[in-house]
Wavefront OBJ file of the C-alpha trace (Angstrom):
o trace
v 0.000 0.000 0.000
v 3.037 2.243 1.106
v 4.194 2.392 -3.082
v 0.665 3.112 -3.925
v 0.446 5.975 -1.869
v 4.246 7.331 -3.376
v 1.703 7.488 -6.540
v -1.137 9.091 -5.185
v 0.960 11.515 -3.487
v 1.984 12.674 -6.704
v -0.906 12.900 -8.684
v -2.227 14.506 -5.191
v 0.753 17.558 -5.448
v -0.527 18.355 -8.734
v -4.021 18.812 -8.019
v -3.334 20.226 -4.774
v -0.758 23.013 -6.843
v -3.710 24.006 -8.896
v -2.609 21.627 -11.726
v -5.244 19.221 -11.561
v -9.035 18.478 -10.192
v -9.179 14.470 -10.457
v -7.510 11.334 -9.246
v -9.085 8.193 -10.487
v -7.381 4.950 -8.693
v -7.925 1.368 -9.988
v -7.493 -1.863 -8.457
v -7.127 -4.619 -12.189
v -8.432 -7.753 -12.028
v -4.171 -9.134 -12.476
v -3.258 -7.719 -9.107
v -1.923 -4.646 -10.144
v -3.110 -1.016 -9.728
v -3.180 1.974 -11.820
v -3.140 5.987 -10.703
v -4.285 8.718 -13.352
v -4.208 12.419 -12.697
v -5.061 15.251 -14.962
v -1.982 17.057 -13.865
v 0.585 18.876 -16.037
v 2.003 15.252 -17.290
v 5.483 14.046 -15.983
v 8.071 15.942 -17.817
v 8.974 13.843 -21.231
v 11.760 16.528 -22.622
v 15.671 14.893 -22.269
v 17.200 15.934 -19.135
v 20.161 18.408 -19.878
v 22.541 16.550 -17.349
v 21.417 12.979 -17.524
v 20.393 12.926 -21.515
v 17.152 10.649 -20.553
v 13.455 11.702 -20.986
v 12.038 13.261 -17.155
v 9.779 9.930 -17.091
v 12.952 8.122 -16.893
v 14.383 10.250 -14.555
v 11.598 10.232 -12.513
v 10.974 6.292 -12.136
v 14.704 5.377 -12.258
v 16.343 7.818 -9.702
v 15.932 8.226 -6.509
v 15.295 11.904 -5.322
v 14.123 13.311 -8.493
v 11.213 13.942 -7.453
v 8.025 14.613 -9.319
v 8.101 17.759 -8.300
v 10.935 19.434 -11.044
v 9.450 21.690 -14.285
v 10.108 21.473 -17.478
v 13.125 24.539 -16.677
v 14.990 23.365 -13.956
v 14.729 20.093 -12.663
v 14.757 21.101 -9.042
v 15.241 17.934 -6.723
v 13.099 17.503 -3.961
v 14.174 16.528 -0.798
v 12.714 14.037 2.140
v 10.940 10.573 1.057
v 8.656 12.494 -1.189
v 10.905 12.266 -4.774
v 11.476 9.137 -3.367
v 8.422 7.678 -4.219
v 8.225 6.744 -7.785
v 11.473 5.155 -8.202
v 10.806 2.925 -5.539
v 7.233 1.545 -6.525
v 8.904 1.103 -9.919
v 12.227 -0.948 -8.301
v 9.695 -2.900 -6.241
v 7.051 -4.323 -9.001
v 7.092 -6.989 -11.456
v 6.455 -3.933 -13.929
v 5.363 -0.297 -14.639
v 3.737 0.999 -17.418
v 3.883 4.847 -17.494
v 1.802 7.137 -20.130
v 1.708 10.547 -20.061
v -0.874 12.936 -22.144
v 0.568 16.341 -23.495
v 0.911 18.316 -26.270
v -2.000 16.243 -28.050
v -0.205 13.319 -27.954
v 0.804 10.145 -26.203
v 3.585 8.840 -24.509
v 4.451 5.479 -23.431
v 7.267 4.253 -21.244
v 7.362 0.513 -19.543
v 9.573 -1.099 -16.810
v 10.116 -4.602 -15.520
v 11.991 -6.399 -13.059
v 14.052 -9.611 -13.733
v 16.485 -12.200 -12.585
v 19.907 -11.737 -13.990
v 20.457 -14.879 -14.618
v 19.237 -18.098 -13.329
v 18.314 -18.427 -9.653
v 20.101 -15.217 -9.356
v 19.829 -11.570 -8.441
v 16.334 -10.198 -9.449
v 16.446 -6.298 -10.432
v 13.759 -4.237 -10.538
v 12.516 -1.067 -12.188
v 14.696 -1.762 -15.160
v 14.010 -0.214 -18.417
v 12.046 -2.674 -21.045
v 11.841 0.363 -23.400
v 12.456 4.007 -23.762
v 9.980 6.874 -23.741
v 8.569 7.103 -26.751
v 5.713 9.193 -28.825
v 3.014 6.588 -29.681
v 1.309 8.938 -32.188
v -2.085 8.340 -30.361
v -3.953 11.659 -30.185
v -5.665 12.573 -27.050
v -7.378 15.776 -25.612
v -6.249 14.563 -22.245
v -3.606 15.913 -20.178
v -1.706 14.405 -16.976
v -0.125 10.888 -16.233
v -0.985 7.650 -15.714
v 0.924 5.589 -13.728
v 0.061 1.259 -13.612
v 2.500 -1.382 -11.770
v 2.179 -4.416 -10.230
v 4.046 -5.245 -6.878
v 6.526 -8.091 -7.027
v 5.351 -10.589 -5.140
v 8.898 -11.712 -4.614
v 9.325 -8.733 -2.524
v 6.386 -8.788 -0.690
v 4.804 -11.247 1.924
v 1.294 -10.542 0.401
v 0.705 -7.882 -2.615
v -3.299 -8.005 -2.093
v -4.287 -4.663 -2.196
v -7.080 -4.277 0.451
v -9.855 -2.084 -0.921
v -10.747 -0.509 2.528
v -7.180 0.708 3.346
v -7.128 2.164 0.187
v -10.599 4.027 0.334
v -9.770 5.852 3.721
v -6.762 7.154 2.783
v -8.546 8.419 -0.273
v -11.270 9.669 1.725
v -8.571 11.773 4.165
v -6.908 13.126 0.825
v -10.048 14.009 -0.300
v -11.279 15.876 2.958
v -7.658 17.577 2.871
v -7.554 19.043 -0.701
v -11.461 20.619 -1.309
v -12.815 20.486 -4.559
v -10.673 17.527 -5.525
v -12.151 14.826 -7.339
v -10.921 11.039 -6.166
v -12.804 7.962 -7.645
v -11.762 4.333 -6.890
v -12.546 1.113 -8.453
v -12.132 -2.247 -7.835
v -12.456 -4.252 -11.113
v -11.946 -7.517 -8.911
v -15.434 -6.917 -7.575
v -18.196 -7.068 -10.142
v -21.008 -4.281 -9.102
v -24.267 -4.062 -11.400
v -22.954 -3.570 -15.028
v -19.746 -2.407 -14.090
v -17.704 -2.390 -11.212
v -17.122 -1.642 -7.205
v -16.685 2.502 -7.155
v -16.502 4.804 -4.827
v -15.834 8.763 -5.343
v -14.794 11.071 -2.549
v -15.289 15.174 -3.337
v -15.714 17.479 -0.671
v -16.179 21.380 -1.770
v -16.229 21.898 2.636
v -13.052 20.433 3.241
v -11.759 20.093 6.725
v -15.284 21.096 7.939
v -16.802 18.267 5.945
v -14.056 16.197 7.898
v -15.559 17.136 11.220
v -18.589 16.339 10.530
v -18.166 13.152 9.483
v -16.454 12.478 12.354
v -19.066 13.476 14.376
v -21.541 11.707 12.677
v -22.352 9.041 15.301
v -21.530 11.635 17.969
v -23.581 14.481 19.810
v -21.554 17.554 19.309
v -21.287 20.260 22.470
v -21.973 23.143 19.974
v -23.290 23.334 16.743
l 1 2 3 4 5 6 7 8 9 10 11 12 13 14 15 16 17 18 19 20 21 22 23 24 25 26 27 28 29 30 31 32 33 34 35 36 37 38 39 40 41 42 43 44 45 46 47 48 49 50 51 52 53 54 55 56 57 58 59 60 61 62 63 64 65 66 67 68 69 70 71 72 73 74 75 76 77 78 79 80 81 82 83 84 85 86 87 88 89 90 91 92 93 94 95 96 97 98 99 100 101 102 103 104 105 106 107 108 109 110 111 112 113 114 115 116 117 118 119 120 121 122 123 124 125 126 127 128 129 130 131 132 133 134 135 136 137 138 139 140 141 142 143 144 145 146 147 148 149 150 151 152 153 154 155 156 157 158 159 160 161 162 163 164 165 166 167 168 169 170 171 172 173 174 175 176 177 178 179 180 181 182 183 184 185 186 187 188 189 190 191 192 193 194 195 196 197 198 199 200 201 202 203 204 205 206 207 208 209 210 211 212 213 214 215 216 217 218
């Protein structure tokens, strides 16, 4: 749960810095999850020092942050910059797309054993960014991995931990949008969903918490 939230907490920034307004979080029927923002995008331009797009920058080194522009490339500090590398290094594999300019752009990851029985390495690079020449009105990223399950005692994502921290990011940013689905539960002609938006904020907070309570004022 810990690397989904490094995703969320990106996608989060970006609405939360005016960027964005939605977060839509999916749990796939193969065990993995996916995170889509309508953000600025992850930077895709080559990075001057490094000479790799900012995707690759941004799921490949730690402390890059997804926090840099297109201009400078600023590094953020603290386990936040942290976040994406290290959901990429620990998953079977990432798929990254990012919508800009009218266009598409695809970049995937994977983790595997070096050689037989050996070292396994993750978050390595099964191809380069590239422009897929799909067209799209959409702008922002979307981020889907799978956790390794040679990492992790269990990678069963639990659909309840997942909803209250959306609910608490939701109470915390106003006005943002944050829908969740669960495509491993079937729910009329679709699928389990829940959406958390609340224009009150931190007073919509308190009164859900005192929903089962009698308050001492109003």
């Amino acid at each position: 749960h810990h690397i989904l939230w490094e995703i969320v907490d990106n996608s989060m920034d970006e609405v939360a810095n005016g960027y964005g307004t939605t977060i839509n979080v999916t749990v796939h029927a193969d065990g993995s999850v996916s995170v889509e923002d309508d953000g600025r995008g992850i930077p895709v331009d080559i990075h001057p020092q490094l000479g790799v797009s900012g995707v690759e920058v941004v799921f490949t080194q730690l402390h890059a942050g997804g926090k840099f522009d297109n201009s400078n490339y600023s590094h953020s500090g603290g386990l936040h910059g942290v976040g994406a590398s290290v959901t990429n290094a620990l998953s079977e594999w990432t798929v990254v797309e990012v919508y800009k300019n009218g266009t598409t752009y695809r970049m995937e990851f994977e983790s595997k054993a070096l050689e037989e029985g050996g070292e396994v390495k993750g978050g390595l690079v099964k191809y380069h960014l590239i422009d897929t020449g799909e067209k799209t009105d959409k702008h922002g990223s979307k981020v889907r991995f799978k956790p390794d399950k040679r990492v992790f005692e269990t990678v069963n994502f639990h659909i309840d931990v997942i909803s209250r921290r959306l609910k608490e990011l939701a109470f915390l940013n106003k006005g943002a949008k944050i829908t969740l689905t669960d495509e491993r539960v079937p729910h009329g002609n679709g699928f389990l969903s829940r959406e958390y938006c609340y224009e009150g904020g931190l007073i919509d907070f308190v009164k859900y918490l005192n929903e089962t309570k009698t308050p001492l004022f109003p």
